[in-house]
C-alpha positions as a Python dict, from the first residue, in 0.01 Angstrom:
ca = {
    (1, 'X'): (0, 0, 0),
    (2, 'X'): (40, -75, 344),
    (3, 'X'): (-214, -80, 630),
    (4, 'X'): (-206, 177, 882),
    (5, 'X'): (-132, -71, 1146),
    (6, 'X'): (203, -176, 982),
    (7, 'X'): (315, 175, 946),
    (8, 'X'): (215, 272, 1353),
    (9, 'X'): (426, -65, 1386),
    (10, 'X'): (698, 67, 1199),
    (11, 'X'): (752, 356, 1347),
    (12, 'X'): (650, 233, 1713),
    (13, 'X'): (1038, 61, 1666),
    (14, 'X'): (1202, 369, 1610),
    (15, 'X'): (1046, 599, 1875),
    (16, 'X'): (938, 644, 2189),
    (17, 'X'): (678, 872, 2140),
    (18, 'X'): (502, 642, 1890),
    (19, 'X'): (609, 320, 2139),
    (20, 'X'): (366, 523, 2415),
    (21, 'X'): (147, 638, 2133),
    (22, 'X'): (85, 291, 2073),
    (23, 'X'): (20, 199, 2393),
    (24, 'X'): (-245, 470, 2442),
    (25, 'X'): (-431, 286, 2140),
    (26, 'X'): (-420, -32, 2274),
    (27, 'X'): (-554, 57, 2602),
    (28, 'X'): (-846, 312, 2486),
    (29, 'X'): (-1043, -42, 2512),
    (30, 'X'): (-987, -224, 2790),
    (31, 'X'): (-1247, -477, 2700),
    (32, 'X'): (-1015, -693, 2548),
    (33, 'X'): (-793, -658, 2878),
    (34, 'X'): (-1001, -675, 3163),
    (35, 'X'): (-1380, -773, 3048),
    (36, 'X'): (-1698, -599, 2967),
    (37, 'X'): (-1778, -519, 3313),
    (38, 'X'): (-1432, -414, 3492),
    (39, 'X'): (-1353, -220, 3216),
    (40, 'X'): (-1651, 6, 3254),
    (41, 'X'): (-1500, 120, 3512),
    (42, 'X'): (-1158, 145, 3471),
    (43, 'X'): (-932, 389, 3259),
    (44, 'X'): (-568, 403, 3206),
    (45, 'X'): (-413, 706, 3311),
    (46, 'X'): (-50, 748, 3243),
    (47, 'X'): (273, 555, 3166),
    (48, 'X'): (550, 653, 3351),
    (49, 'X'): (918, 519, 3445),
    (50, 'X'): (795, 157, 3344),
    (51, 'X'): (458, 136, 3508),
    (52, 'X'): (102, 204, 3353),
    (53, 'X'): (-165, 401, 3582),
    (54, 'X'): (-484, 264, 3602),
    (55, 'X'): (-805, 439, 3812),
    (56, 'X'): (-1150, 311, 3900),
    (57, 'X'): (-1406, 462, 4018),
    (58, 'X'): (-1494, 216, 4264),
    (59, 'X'): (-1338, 32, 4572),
    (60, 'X'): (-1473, -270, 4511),
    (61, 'X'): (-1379, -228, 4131),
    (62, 'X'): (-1046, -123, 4260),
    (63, 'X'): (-1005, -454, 4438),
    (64, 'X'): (-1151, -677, 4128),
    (65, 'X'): (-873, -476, 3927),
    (66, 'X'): (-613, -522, 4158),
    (67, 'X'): (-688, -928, 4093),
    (68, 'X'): (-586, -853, 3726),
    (69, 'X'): (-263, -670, 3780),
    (70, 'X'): (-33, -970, 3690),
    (71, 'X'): (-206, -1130, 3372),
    (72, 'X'): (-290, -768, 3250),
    (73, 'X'): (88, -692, 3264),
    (74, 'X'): (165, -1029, 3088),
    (75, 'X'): (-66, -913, 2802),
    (76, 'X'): (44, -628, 2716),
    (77, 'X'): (375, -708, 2745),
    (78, 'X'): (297, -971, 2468),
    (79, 'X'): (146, -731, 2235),
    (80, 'X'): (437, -501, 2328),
    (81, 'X'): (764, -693, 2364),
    (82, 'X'): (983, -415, 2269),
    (83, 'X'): (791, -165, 2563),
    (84, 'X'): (981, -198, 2927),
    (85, 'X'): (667, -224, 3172),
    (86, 'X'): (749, -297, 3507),
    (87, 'X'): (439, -263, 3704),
    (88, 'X'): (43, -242, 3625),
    (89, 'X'): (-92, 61, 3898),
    (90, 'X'): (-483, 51, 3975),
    (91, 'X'): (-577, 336, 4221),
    (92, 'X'): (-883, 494, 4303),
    (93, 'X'): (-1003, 788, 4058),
    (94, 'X'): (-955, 1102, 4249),
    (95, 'X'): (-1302, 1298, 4098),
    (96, 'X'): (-1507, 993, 4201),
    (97, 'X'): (-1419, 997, 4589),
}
C-alpha cells in the first residue's frame, strides 16, 4: 500500500493543481522555513506567475523576513525542483495596518 505522501508526489508530477496543492502543504508550517519566532508571524498568501506571497503582521517582522527571502527560495526550490519559483514576496498584512 502506498503512503499518502507518495501518492500527493505522484500526482504533484502530473498536475498543476496538485504541484500548488503541494506547495500549500508545505508552507501551512513555516517553522521548518523561517523559525519558531518569524514564523509566528508570517503566512503565505498566494502563488502566482512564479512568485510566492508572503505577509507579516509586523514591520520589523517584515524586515527580519525580508533577510530570509533568498535561502527561503533555495529551500523550497529543493523540496520542489519540478515547481518554477522565481521570487519569495514578504509584504505587510493589509488587516494588521
Amino acid at each position: 500500500m502506498k503512503r499518502i505522501s507518495e501518492i500527493f508526489d505522484s500526482l504533484s508530477n502530473k498536475s498543476e493543481i496538485f504541484k500548488e496543492l503541494k506547495l500549500r502543504v508545505l508552507l501551512s508550517d513555516l517553522k521548518d522555513f523561517l523559525g519558531e519566532s518569524l514564523s509566528r508571524h508570517c503566512k503565505f498568501v498566494e502563488f502566482r506567475d512564479g512568485v510566492l506571497y508572503f505577509e507579516c503582521d509586523d514591520p520589523v517582522w517584515l524586515t527580519e523576513a525580508n533577510f530570509m527571502r533568498k535561502k527561503l527560495k533555495e529551500k523550497i526550490k529543493q523540496i520542489l525542483s519540478d515547481l518554477r519559483i522565481v521570487d519569495v514576496n514578504f509584504r505587510r498584512c493589509k488587516q494588521c495596518q
